[in-house]
C-alpha positions in Angstrom: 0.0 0.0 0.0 0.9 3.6 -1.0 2.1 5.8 2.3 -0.1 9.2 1.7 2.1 12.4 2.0 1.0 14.5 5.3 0.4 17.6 3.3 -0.5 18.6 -0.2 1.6 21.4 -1.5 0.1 22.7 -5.0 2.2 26.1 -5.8 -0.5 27.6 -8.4 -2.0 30.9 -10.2 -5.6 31.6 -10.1 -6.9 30.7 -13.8 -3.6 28.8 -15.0 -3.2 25.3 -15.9 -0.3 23.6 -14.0 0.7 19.8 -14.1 1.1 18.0 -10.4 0.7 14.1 -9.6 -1.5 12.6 -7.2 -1.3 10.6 -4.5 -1.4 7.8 -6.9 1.6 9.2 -8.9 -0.4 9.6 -11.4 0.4 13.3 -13.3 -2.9 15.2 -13.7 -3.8 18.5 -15.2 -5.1 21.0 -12.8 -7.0 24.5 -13.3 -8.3 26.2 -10.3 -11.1 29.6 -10.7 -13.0 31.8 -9.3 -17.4 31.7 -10.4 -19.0 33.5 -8.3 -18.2 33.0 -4.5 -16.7 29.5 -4.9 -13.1 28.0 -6.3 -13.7 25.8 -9.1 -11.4 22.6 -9.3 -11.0 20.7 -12.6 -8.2 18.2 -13.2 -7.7 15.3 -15.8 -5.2 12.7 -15.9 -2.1 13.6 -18.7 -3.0 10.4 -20.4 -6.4 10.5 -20.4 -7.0 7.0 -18.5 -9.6 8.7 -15.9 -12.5 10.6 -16.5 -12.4 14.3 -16.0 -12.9 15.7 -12.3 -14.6 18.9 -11.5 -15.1 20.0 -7.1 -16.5 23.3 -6.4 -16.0 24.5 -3.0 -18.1 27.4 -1.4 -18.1 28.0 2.0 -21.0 29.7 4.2 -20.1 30.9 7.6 -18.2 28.3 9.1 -19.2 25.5 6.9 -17.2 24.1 3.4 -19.4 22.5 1.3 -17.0 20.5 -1.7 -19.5 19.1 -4.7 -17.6 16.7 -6.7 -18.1 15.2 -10.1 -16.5 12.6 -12.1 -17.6 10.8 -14.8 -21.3 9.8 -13.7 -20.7 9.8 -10.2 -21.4 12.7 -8.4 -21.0 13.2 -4.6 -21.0 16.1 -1.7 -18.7 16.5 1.4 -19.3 19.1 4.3 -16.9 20.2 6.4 -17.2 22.4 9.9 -14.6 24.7 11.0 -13.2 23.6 14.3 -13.1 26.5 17.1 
């Protein structure tokens, strides 16, 4: 099994495509922007062998709410700041 790394470290620009891997080594594609009051995250795999994936975040108060797509699967995760 694949040890995951602590922290994910993604030095990026707003609105410009950049190349990373994953935690599966696997090197993706990835173009973060701003629509409206969330952060739009899409990503595809450099060779194509994995569906686009598209999460919007947007958060409201102290709540994250991250809408995923990929493919046809679809999913939501919420998240609650911690005081």
């Amino acid at each position: 099994m694949m040890e995951k790394p602590k922290d994910w470290i993604y030095p990026f620009k707003i609105g410009e495509e950049f190349t990373a891997k994953g935690f599966d080594q696997c090197e993706r594609k990835m173009l973060y922007t701003i629509k409206g009051d969330s952060i739009v995250e899409r990503w595809h795999t450099v060779d194509n062998s994995w569906p686009d994936e598209i999460s919007t975040y947007v958060v409201q108060g102290d709540n994250m709410i991250q809408s995923m797509v990929c493919g046809d699967a679809t999913c939501k995760k919420f998240f609650k700041r911690k005081n």
